[in-house]
N, C-alpha and C positions, 0 to 999 in steps of 0.2 A: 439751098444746100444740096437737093437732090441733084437740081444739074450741075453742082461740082463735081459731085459725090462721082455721078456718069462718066462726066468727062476725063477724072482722074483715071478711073476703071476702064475706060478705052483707050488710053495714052499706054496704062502697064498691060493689056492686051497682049501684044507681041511678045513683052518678057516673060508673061507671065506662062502665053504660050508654049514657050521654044523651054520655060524650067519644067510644067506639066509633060510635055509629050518627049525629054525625056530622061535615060531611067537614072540617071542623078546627076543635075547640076553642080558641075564640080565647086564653084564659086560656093552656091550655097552648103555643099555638103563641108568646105571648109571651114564655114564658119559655124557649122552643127557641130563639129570636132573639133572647138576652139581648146577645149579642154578633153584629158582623158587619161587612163593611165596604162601602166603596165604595174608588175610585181614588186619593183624596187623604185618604178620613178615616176612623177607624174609630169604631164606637161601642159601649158600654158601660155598665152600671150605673155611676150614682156611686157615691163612695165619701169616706169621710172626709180624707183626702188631698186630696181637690181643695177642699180650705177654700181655700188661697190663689187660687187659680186663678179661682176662683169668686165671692170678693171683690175680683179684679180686674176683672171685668166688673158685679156685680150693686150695687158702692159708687159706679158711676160712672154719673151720671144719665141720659148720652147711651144709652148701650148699655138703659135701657128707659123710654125715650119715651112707648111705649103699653101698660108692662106696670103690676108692681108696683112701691112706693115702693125708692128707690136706700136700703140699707142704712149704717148711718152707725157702725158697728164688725164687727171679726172676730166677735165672740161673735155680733151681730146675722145675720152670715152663716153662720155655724156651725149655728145653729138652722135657719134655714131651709132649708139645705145638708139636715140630717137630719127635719126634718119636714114639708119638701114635696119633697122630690127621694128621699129614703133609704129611707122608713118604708116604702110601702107602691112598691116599685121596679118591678113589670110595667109596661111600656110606656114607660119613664123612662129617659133615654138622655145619657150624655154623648156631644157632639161631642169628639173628638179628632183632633189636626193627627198625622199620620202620623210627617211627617219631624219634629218636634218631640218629640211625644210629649208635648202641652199638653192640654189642656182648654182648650177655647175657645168651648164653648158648649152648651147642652142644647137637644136636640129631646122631646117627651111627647105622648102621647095620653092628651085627656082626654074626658068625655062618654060612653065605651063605652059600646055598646049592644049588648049579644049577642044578642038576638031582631033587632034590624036590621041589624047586622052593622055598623054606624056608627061612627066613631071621629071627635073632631075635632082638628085636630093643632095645636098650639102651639111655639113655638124663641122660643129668642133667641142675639144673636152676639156675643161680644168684637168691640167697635168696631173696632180692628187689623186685624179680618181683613173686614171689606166690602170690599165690591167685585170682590174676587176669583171672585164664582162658586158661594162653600163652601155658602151656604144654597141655593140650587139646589138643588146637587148632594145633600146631605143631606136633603132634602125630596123628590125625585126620587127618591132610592134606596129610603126610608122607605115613600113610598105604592106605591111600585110592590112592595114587599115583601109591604107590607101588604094588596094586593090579589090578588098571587099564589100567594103564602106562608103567608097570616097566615088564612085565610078569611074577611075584609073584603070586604064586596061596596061600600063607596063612605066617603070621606072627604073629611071636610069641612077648611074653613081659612077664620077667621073673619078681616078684615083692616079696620083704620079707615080710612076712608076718604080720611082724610090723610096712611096709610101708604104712601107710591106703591114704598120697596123693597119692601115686604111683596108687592102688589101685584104686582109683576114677579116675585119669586120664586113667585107662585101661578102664575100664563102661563105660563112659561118652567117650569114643573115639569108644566103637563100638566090643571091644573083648569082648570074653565068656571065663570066667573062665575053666578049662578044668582039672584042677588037685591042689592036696595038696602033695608037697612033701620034702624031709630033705636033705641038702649037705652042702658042705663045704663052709663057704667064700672061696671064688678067694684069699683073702689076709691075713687074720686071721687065715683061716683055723679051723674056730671054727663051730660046728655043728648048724644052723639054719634051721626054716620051713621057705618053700617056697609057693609062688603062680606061677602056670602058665597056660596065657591066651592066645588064641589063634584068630585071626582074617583073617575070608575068604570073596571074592569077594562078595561072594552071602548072608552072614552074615547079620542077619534079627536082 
C-alpha cells in the first residue's frame, strides 16, 4: 500500500506543483466558487431539474436575439441543458432568483486562457426578469469575483453592436470598451459589427 501510496504522490507531483507555486489555479479556484451568491441572486452548477426552467427561456425566440437558435422541443432543450451547460460544468453557472428559487438564466466563461489569465464571459436572461438590474448585478458579482478570487487578471465581454442592453450591462458592470470590430456569427455565419470590452482588477 505504501508504494502505491508513493507512486501515486510522484505521478500528482508536477500538478500538484505548478497548483502550489501558483497564486491561484484558475481550474481549481472555479470549482471552489462552484457556488456563491450576490444580494438578489444566487448561483450554481446546472442540473438536470432545470429542464423546465430552461425551456422556458431558451424556446422563446426573444430571450436569444444574438445567441443560439430558440429550441423548438423539451428533448431539444434537454440536450443542450446536458451537453453545453452539464458536461463539462467549471465556470458554468446557473442564475437563480433568490426569493423564488427559479432559474432564470445562465452566466459561463468561455475562451479561458490560463497562461493569460483571460476569460470571456457570456449570459443570457429569462425575458421576465429585464429591466430589473439582475444582469448587472450577476455580471458585477462574476467579474469582480473573478478578478479577485478567481486569479483572472482581465475579462472580456463580447457585445453586438445592436445589443445596446448588453451594452449597458458591460458600463454599468465596470468594463471599458476597448475595440469596434466585424466577424461572423458563431451560427448564421452572417457578417456583423461587434463590441469588445474589457475588464481588470485595477479598472477605475
Amino acid at each position: 500500500m505504501s508504494n502505491f501510496l508513493g507512486s501515486v504522490q510522484l505521478s500528482l507531483f508536477p500538478f500538484l506543483k505548478l497548483c502550489y507555486n501558483t497564486i491561484m489555479d484558475i481550474w481549481t479556484s472555479l470549482g471552489a466558487f462552484a457556488f456563491f451568491e450576490s444580494e438578489r441572486l444566487s448561483f450554481r452548477p446546472l442540473i438536470f431539474l432545470d429542464r423546465f426552467d430552461l425551456h422556458e427561456i431558451v424556446s422563446n425566440p426573444k430571450n436569444l436575439q444574438f445567441f443560439f437558435p430558440a429550441t423548438q422541443t423539451q428533448h431539444e432543450t434537454d440536450c443542450l441543458l446536458v451537453h453545453y451547460f452539464m458536461k463539462e460544468p467549471l465556470g458554468v453557472w446557473a442564475i437563480v432568483d433568490k426569493e423564488l428559487e427559479k432559474m432564470i438564466g445562465v452566466v459561463r466563461f468561455e475562451k479561458i486562457d490560463v497562461q493569460k489569465r483571460t476569460a470571456e464571459l457570456g449570459y443570457f436572461l429569462n425575458a421576465s426578469y429585464w429591466g430589473r438590474g439582475l444582469m448587472t448585478e450577476a455580471v458585477t458579482c462574476l467579474s469582480n469575483l473573478a478578478l479577485t478570487a478567481m486569479g483572472m487578471d482581465r475579462i472580456i465581454l463580447i457585445a453586438h453592436l445592436e445589443n445596446k442592453a448588453s451594452i449597458r450591462v458591460a458600463e454599468k458592470s465596470g468594463f471599458k470598451l476597448v475595440s469596434r470590430f466585424k466577424g461572423a456569427d458563431r451560427y448564421t455565419r452572417t457578417m456583423r459589427d461587434y463590441l469588445r470590452f474589457e475588464k481588470e482588477e485595477n479598472c477605475e
